[in-house]
NUTORLO-522773 format. One line per 10 residues: number of its first residue (from 1); for each residue x, y, z of N, C-alpha, C. Coordinates in steps of 0.001 Angstrom, whole numbers. Layout:
// residues N
NUM> X/Y/Z/X/Y/Z/X/Y/Z | ...
END
This chain:
// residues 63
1> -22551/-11756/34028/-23746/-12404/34499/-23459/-13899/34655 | -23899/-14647/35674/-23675/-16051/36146/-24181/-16617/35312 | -24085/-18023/35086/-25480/-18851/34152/-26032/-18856/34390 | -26142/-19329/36190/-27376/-19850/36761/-28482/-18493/36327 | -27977/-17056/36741/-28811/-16025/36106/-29926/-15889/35026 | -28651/-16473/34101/-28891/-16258/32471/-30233/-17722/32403 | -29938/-19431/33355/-30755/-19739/33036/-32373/-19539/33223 | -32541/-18173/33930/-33649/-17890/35071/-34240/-16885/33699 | -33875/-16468/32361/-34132/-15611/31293/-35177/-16455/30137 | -35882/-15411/29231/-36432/-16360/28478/-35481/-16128/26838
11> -36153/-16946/26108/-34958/-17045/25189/-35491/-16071/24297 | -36011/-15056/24444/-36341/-13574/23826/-35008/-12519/24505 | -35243/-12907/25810/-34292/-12023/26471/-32696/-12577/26366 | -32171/-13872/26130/-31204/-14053/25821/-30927/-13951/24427 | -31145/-13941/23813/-31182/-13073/22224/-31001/-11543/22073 | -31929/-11104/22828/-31151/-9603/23296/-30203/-9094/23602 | -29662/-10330/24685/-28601/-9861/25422/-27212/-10379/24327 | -27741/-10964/23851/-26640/-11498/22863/-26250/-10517/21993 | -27741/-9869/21035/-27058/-8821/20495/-26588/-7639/21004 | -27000/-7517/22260/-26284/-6058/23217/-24539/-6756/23030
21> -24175/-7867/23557/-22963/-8370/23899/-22320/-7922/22519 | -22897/-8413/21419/-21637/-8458/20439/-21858/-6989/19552 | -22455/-6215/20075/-22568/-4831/19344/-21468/-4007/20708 | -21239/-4934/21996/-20551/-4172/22730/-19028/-5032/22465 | -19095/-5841/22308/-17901/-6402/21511/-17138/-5905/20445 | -17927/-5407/19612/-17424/-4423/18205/-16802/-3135/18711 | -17500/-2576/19245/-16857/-1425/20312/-15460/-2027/20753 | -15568/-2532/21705/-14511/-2897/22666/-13382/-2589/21160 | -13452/-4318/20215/-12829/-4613/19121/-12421/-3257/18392 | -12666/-2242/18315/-12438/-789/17826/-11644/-170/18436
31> -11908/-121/19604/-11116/561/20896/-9705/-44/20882 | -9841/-1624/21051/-8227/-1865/20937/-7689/-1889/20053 | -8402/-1667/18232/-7430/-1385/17007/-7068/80/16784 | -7743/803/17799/-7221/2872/17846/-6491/2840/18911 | -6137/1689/19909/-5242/1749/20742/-5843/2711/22407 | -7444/2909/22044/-8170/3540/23564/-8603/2294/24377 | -8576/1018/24433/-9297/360/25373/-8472/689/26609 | -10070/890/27441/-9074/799/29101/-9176/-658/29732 | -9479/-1437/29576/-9533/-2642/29853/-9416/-3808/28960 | -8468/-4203/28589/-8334/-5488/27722/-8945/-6687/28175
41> -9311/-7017/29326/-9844/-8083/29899/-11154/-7948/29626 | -12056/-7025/29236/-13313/-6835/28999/-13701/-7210/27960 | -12853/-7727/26895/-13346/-8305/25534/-13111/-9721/26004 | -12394/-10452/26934/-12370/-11688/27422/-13832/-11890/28080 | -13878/-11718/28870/-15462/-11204/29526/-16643/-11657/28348 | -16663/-10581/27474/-18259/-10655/27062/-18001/-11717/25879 | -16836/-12322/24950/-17132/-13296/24417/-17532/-14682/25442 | -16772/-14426/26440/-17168/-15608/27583/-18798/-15816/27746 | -19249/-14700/28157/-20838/-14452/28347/-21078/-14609/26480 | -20817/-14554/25700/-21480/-14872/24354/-22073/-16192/24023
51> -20874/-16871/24390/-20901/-18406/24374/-21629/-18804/25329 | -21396/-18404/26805/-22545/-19294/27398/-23956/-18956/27051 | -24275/-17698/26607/-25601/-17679/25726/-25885/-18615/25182 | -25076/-18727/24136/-25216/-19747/22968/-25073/-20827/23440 | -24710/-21344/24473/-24499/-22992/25048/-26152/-22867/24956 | -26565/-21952/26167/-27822/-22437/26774/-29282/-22321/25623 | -28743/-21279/24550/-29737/-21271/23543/-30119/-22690/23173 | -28378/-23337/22559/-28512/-24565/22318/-29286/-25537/22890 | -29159/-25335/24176/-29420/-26580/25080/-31400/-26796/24888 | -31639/-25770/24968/-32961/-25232/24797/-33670/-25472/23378
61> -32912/-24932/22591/-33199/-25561/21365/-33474/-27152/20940 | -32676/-28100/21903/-32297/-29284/21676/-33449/-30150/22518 | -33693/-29476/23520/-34934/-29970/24128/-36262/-30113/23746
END
């Protein structure tokens, strides 16, 4: 998801999506310690989207 996206969300729904991200993160993180991930680039991905959550939580917060 773009930022610009993410900044068009309210911060109920980016909290959500945050915990969808890192409950799909744990997964992923499982998958590549049993040696099934089919995509290694996909745990690059959603910590990427984690953080910009958390940028924009911040930013929001700070305002």
């Amino acid at each position: 998801m773009k930022t610009a996206e993410l900044r068009d969300k309210s911060v109920d729904e980016l909290n959500a999506r945050e915990r969808d991200l890192n409950e799909q993160l744990f997964k992923l993180r499982f998958q590549r310690a049993t040696g099934r991930i089919e995509n290694p680039n996909k745990i690059r991905e959603v910590k990427r989207e984690i953080a910009r959550i958390k940028t924009l939580l911040n930013e929001r917060s700070r305002a």
